[in-house]
Backbone as CSV, one residue per row, in Angstrom:
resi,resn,N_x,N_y,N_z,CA_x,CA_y,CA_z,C_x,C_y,C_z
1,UNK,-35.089,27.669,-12.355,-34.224,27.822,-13.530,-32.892,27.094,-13.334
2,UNK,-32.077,27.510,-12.166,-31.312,26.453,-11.991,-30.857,24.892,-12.053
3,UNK,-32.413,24.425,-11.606,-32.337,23.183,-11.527,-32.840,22.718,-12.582
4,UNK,-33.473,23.191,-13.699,-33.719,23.244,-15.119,-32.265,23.213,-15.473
5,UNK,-31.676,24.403,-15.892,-30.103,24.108,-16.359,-29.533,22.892,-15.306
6,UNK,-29.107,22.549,-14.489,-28.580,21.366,-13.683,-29.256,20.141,-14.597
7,UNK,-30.275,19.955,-14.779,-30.773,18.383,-15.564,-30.415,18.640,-16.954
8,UNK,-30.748,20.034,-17.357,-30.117,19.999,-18.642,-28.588,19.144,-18.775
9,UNK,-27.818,19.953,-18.031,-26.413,19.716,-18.162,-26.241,18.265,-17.723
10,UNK,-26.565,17.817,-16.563,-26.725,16.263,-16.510,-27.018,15.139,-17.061
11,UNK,-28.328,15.858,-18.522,-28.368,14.882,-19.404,-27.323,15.232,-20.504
12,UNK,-26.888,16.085,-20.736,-25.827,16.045,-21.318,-24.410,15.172,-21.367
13,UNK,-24.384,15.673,-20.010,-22.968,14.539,-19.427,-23.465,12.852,-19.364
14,UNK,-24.059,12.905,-19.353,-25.064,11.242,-19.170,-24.560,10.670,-20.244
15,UNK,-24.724,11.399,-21.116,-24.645,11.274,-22.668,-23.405,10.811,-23.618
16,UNK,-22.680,12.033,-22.967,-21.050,12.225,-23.361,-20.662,10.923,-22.627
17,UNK,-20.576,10.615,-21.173,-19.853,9.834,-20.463,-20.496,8.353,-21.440
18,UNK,-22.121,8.025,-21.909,-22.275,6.995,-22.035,-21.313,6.584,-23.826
19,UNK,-21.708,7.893,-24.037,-21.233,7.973,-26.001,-19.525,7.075,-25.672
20,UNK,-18.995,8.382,-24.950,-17.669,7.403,-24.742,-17.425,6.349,-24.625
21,UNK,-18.334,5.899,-23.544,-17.982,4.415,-23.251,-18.456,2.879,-24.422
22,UNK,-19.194,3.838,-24.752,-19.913,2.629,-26.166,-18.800,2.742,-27.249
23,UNK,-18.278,4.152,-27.335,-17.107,3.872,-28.498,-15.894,3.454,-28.084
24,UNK,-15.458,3.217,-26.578,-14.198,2.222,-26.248,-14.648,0.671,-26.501
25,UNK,-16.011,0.531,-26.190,-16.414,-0.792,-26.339,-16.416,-1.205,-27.800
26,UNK,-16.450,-0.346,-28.531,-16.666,-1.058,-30.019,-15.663,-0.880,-30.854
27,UNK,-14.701,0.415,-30.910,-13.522,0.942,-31.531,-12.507,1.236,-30.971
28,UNK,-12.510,1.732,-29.397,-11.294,1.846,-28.884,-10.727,0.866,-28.297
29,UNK,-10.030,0.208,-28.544,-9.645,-0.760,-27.926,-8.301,-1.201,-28.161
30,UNK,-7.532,-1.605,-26.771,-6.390,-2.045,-26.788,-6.019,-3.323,-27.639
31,UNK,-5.091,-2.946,-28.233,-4.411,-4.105,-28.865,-3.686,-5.064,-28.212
32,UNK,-3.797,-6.237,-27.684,-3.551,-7.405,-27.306,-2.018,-7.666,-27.523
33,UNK,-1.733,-7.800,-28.583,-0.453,-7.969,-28.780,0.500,-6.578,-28.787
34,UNK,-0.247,-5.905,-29.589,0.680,-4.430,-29.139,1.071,-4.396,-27.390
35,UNK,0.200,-4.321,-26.808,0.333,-4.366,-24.898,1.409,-5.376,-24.559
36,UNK,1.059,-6.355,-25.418,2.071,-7.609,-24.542,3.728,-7.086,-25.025
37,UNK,3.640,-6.633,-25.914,5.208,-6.066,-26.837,5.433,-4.910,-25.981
38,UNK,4.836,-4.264,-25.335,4.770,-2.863,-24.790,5.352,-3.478,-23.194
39,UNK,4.736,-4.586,-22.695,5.227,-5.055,-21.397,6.203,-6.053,-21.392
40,UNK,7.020,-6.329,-22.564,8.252,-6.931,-22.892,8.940,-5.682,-22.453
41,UNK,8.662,-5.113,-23.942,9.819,-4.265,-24.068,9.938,-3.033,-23.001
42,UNK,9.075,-2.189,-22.870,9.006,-0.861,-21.996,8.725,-1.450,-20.147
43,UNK,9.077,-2.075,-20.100,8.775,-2.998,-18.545,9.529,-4.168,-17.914
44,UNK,9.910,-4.811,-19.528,10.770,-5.539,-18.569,10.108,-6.941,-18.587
45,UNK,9.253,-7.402,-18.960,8.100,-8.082,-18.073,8.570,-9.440,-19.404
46,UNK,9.015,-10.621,-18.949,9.244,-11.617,-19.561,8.223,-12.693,-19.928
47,UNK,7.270,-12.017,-20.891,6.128,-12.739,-20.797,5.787,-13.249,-22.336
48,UNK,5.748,-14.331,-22.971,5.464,-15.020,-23.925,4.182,-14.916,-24.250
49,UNK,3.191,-15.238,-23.026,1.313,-14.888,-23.481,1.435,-14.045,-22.218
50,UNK,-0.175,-13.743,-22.265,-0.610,-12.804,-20.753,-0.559,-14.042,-19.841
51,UNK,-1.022,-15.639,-19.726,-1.417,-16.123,-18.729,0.489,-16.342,-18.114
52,UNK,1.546,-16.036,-18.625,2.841,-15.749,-18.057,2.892,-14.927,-16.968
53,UNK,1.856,-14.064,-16.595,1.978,-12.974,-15.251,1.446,-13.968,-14.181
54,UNK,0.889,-15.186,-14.564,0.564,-15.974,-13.150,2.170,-16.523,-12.537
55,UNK,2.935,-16.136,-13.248,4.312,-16.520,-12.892,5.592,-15.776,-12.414
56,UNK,4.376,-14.475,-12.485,5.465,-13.515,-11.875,4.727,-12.908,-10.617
57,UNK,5.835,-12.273,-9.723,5.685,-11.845,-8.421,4.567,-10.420,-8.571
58,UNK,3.223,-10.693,-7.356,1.963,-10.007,-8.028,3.014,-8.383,-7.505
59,UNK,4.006,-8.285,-6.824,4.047,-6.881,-6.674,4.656,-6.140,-7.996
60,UNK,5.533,-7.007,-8.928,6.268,-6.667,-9.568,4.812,-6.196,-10.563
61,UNK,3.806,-6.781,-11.177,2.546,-6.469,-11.430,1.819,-5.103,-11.296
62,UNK,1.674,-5.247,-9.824,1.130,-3.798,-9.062,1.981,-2.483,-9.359
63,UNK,3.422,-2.483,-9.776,3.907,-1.377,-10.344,3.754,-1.146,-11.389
64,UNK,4.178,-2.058,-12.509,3.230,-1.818,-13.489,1.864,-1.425,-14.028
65,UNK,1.061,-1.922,-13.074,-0.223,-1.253,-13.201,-0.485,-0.067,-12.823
66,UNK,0.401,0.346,-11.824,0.381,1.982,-11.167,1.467,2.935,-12.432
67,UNK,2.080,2.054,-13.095,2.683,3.011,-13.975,1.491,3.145,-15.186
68,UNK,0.844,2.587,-15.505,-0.209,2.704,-16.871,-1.144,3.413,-16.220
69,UNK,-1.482,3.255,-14.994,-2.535,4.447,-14.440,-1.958,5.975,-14.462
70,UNK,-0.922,5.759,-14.321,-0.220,7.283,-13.919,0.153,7.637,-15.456
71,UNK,-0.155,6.713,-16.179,0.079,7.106,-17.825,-0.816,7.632,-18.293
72,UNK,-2.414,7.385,-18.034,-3.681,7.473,-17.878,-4.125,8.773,-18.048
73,UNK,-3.744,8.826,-16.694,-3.986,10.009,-15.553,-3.073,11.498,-16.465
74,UNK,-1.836,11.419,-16.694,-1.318,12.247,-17.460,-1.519,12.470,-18.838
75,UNK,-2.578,11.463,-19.556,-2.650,11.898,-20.680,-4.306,12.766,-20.632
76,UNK,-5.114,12.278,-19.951,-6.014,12.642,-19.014,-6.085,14.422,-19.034
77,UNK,-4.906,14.188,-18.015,-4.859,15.926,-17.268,-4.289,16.762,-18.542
78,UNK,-3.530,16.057,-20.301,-3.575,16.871,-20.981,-4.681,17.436,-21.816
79,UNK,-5.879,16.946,-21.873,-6.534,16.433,-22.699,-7.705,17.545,-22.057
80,UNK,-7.409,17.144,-20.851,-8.869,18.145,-20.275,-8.538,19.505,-19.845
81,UNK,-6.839,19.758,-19.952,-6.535,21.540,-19.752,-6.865,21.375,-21.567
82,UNK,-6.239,21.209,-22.691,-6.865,21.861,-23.972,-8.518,21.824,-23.887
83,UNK,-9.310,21.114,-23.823,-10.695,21.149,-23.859,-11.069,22.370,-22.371
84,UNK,-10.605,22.353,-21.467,-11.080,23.332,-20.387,-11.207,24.810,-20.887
85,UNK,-10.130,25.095,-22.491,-10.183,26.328,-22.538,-11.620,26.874,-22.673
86,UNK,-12.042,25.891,-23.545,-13.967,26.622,-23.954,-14.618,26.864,-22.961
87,UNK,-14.327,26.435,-21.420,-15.611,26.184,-20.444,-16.505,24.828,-20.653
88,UNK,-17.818,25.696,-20.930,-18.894,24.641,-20.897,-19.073,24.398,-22.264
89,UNK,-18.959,24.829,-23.242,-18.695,24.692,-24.933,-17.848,23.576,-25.328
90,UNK,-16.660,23.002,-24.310,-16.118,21.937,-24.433,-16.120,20.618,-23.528
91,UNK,-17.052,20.759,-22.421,-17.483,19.757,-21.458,-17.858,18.984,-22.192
92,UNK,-18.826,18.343,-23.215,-19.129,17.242,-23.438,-18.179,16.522,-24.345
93,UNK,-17.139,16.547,-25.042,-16.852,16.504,-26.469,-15.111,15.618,-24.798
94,UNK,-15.228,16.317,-24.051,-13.796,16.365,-22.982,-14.391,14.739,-22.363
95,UNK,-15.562,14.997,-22.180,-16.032,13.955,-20.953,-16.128,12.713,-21.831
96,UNK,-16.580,12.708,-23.352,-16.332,11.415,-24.479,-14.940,10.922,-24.738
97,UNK,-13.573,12.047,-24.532,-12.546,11.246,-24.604,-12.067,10.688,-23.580
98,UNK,-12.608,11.156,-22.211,-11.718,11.376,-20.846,-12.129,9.823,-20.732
99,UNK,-13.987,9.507,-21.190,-14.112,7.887,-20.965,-13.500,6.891,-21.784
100,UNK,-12.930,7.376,-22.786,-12.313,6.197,-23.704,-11.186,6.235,-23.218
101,UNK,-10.223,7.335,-22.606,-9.480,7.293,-22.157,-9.143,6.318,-20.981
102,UNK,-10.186,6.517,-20.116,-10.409,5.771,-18.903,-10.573,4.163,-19.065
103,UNK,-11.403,4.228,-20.272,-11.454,2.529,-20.487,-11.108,1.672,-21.132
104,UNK,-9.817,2.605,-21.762,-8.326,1.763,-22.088,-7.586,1.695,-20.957
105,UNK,-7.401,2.561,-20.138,-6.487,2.308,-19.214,-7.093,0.861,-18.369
106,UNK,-8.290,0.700,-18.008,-9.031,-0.617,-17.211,-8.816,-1.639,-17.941
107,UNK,-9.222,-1.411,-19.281,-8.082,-2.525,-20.415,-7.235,-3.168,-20.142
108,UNK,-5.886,-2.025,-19.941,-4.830,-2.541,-19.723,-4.513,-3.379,-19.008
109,UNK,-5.490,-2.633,-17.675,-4.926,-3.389,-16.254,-5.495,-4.979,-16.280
110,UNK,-6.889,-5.357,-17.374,-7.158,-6.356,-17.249,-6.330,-7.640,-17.874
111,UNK,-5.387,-6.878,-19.074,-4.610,-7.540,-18.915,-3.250,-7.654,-18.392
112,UNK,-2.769,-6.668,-17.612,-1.622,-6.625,-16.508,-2.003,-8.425,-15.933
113,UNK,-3.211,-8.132,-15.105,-3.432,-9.358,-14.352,-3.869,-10.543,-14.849
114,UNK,-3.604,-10.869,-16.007,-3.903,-11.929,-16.929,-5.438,-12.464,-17.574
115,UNK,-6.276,-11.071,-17.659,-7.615,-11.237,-17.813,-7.447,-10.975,-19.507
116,UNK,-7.316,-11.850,-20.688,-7.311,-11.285,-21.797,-8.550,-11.228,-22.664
117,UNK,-9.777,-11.063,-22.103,-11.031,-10.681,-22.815,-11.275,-10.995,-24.307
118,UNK,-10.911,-12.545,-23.865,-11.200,-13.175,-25.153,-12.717,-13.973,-25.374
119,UNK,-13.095,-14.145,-24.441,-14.740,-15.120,-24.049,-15.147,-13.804,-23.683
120,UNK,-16.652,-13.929,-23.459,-17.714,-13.127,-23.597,-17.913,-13.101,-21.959
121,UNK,-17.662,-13.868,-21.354,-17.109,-13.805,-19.754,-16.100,-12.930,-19.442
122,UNK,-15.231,-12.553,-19.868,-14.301,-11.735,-19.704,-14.219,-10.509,-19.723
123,UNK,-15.097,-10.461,-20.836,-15.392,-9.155,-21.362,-16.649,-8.134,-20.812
124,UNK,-17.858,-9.402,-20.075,-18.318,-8.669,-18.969,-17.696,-8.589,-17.682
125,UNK,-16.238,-9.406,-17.492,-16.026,-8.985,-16.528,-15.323,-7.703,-16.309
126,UNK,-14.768,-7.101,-17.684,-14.054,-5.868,-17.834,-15.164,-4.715,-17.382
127,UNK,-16.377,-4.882,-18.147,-17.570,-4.124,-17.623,-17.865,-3.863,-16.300
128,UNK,-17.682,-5.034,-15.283,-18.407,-5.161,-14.127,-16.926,-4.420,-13.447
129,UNK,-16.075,-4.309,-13.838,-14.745,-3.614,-12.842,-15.283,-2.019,-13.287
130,UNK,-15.321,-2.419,-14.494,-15.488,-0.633,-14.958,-16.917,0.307,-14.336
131,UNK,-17.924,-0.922,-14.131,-18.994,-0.044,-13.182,-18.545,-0.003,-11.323
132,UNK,-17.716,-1.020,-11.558,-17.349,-1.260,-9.903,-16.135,0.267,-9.689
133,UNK,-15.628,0.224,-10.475,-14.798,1.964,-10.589,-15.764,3.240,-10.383
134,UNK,-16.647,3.406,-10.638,-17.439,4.027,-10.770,-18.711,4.052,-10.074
135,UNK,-18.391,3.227,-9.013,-19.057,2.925,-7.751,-20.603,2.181,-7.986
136,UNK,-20.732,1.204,-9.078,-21.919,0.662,-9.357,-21.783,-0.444,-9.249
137,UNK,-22.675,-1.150,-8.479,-22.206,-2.710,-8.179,-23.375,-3.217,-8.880
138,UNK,-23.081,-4.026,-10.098,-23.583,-5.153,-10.892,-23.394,-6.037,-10.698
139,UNK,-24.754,-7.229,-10.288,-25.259,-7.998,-9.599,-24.852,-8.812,-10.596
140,UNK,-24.341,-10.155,-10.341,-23.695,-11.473,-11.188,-25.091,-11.853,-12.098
141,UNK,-26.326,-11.890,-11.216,-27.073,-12.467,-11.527,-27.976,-11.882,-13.024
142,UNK,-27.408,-10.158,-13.294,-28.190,-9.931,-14.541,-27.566,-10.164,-15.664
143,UNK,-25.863,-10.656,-14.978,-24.942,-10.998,-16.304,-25.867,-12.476,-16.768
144,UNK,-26.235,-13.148,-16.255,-26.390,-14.745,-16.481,-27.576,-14.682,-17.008
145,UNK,-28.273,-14.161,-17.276,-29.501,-13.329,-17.815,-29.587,-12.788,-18.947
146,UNK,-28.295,-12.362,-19.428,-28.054,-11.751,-20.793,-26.871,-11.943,-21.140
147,UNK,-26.998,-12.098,-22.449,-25.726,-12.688,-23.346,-24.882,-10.770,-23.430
148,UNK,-23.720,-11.368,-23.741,-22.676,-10.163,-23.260,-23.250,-8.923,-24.309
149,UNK,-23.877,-8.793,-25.352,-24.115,-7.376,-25.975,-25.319,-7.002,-25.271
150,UNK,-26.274,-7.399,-24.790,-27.246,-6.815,-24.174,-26.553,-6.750,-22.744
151,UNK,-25.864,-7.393,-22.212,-25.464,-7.070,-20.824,-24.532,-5.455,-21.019
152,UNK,-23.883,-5.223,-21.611,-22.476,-4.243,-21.877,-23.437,-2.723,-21.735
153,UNK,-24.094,-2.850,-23.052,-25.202,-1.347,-23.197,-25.812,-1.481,-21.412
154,UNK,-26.728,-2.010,-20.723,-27.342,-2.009,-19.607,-26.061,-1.439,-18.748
155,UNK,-25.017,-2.104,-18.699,-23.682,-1.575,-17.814,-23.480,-0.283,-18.115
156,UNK,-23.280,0.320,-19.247,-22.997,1.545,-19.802,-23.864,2.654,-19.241
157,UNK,-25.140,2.219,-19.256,-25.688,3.223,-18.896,-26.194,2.919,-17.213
158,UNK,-25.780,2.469,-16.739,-25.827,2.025,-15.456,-24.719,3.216,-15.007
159,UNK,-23.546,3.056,-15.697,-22.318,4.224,-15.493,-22.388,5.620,-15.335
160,UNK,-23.188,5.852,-16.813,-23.368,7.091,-17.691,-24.428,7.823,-16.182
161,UNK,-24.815,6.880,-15.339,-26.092,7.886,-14.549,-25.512,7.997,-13.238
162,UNK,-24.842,7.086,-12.862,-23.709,7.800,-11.939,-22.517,8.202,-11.971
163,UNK,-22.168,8.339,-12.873,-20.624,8.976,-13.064,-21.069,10.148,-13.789
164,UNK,-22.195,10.514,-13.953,-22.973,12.155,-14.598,-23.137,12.372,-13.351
165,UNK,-23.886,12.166,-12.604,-24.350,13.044,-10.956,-22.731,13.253,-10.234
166,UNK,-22.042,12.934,-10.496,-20.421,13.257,-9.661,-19.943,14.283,-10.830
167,UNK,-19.977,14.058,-11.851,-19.396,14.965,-12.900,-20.298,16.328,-12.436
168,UNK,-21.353,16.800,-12.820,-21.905,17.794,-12.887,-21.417,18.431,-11.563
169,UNK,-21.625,17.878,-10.121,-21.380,18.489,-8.985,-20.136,19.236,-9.136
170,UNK,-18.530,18.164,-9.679,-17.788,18.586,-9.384,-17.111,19.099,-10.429
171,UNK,-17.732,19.530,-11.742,-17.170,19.858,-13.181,-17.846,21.213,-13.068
172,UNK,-18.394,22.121,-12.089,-19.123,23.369,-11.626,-18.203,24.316,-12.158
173,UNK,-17.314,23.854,-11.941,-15.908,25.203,-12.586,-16.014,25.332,-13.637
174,UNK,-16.089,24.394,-14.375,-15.940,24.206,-16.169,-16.618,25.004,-17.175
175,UNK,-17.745,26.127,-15.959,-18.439,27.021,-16.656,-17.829,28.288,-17.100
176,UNK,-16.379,28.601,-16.367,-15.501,29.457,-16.636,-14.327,29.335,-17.771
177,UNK,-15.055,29.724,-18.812,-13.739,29.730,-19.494,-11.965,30.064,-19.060
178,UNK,-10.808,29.674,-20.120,-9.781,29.666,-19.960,-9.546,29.339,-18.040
179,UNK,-10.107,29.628,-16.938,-9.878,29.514,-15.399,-10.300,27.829,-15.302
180,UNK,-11.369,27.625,-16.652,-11.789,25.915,-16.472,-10.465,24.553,-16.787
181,UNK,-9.667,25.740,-17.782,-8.953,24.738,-18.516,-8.026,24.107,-17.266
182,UNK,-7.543,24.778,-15.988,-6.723,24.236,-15.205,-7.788,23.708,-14.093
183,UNK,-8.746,23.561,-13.962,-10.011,22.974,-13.495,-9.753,21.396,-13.992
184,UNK,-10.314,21.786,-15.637,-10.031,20.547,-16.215,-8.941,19.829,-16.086
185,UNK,-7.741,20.233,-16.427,-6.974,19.528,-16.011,-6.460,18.795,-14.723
186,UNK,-6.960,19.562,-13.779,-6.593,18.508,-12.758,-8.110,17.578,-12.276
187,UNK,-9.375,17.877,-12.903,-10.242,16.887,-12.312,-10.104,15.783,-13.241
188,UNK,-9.593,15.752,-14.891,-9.573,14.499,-15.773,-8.549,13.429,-14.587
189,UNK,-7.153,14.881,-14.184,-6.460,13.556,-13.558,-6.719,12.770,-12.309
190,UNK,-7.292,13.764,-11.973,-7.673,12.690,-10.640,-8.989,11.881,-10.712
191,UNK,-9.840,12.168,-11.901,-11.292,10.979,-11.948,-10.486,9.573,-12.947
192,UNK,-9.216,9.529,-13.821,-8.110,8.512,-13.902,-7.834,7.757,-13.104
193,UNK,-7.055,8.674,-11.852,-6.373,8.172,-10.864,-7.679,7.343,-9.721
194,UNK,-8.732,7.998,-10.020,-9.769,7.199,-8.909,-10.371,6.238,-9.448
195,UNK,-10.861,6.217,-10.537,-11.138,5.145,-11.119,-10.353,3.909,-11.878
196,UNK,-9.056,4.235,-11.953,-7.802,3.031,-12.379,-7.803,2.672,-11.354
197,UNK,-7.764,3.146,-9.822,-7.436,2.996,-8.474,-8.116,1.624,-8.404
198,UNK,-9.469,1.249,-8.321,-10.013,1.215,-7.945,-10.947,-0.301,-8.941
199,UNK,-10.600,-0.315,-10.270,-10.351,-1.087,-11.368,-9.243,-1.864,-11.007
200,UNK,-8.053,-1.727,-10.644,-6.923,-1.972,-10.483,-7.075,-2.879,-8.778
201,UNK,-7.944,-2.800,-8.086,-8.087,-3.550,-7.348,-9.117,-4.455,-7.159
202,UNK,-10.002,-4.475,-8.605,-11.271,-5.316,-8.410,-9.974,-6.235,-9.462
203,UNK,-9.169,-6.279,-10.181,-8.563,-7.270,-11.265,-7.440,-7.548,-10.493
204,UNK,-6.969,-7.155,-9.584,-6.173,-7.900,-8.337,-6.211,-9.047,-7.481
205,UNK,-7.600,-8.905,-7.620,-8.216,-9.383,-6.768,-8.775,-10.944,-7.176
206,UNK,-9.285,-10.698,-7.732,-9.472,-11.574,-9.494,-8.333,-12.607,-9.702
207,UNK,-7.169,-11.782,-9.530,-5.999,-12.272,-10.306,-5.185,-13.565,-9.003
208,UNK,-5.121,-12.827,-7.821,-5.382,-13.359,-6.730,-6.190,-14.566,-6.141
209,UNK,-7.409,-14.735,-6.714,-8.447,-16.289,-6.348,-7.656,-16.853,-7.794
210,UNK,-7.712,-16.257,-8.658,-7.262,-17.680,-9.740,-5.793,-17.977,-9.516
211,UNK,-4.858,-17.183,-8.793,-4.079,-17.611,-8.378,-3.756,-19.006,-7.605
212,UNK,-4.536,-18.939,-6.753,-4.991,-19.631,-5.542,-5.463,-20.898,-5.867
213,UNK,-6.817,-20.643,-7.156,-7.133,-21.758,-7.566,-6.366,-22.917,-7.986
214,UNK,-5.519,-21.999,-8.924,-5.014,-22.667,-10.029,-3.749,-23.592,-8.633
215,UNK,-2.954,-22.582,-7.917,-1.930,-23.555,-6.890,-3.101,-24.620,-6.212
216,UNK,-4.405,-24.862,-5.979,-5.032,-25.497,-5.290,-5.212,-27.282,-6.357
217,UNK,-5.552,-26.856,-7.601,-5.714,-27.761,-8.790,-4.583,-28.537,-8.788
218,UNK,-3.053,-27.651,-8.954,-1.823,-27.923,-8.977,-1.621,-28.913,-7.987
219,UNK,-1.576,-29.035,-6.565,-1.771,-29.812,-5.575,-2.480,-30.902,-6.006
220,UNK,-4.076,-30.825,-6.237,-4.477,-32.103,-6.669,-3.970,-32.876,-7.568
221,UNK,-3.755,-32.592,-8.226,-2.584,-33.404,-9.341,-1.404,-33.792,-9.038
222,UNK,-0.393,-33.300,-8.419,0.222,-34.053,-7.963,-0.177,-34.835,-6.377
223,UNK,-1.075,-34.523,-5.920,-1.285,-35.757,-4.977,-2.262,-36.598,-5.746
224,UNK,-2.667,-37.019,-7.138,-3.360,-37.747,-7.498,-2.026,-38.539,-8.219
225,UNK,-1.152,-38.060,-8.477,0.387,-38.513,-9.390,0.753,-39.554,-8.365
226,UNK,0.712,-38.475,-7.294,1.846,-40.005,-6.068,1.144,-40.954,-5.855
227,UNK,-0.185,-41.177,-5.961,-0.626,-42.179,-5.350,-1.248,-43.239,-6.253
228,UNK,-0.733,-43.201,-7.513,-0.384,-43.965,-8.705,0.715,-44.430,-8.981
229,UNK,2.001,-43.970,-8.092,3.347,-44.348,-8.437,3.078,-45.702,-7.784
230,UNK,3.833,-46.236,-7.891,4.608,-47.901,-7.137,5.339,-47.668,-6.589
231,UNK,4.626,-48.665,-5.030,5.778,-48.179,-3.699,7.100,-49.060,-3.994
């Protein structure tokens, strides 16, 4: 009977976590220019387009990105003490916002580091951080295989089946009413904080080789400049 209710509840959460994530992919979504006005103004951040952060110092970056996680994370931990009051009556309905929640914040960070998910490349690469958060490593090779709407759903539920087997284990409290709601609240904030963590260093990283690249290109060009001048 137990383990009857346990799959029950697992396909449940499967569900919720995947529902969420299909409705950040199609409706929730960060506004591009709103963000860039948001990292003018509330940050500081002197940036005309996103590809302007290749011009700024990556630490000054990395705080910023730890401040939108910790923005995350606190809207997170409000979200899942009101839904904790029901118990298990409000687990699924908690776990659909907690992922849209979650995958605006990976949003953000993709464009903190100058990833603006405008090509269909981009936009699986937002996917492949967001399963890499969530401890699923998607193989390059099934992106190249499928054009980005059939790749995104396959990612989603690639998510939805391991980020349900961690939920159920550790969302065990959530069966207690009103005692769940401070349950909830502190596991929304810390599955935020682990998964921005962690997002936040696969688009670092990212941000880092095209860094590199781009100073490597830079070089060739001007050693292709000098050796066109007249001695």
């Amino acid at each position: 009977m137990a383990g009857e209710k346990k799959s029950w509840m697992r396909r449940r959460v499967e569900g919720a976590i995947r529902s969420g994530l299909t409705r950040a992919y199609h409706t929730v979504k960060v506004n591009p220019g709103r963000f860039l006005m948001q990292l003018r103004v509330a940050h500081g951040l002197p940036l005309a387009t996103f590809h302007g952060v290749y011009t700024l110092p990556v630490e000054r970056l990395d705080d910023v990105a730890e401040s939108v996680i910790r923005g995350g994370m606190k809207l997170a931990a409000a979200e899942g003490a009101g839904f904790g009051l029901g118990g298990i009556l409000t687990i699924v309905p908690d776990l659909g916002i907690l992922s849209a929640i979650t995958m605006r914040t990976i949003q953000k960070l993709s464009l903190i580091y100058g990833f603006e998910l405008n090509t269909d490349d981009e936009i699986a690469e937002l996917w492949i951080a967001a399963a890499s958060a969530a401890g699923v490593d998607i193989s390059r090779e099934l992106l190249e295989k499928e054009v980005v709407n059939r790749f995104v759903p396959k990612v989603i539920q690639r998510i939805a089946v391991e980020a349900g087997a961690d939920v159920v284990e550790k969302w065990a409290g959530r069966l207690i009413p009103v005692v769940s709601s401070a349950i909830g609240c502190t596991l929304n904030y810390y599955f935020v904080r682990a998964w921005g963590g962690r997002a936040r260093a696969h688009f670092r990283a990212k941000h880092i080789e095209a860094r590199r690249r781009f100073a490597a290109e830079q070089a060739q060009l001007m050693g292709a400049s000098s050796r066109t001048l007249p001695s």
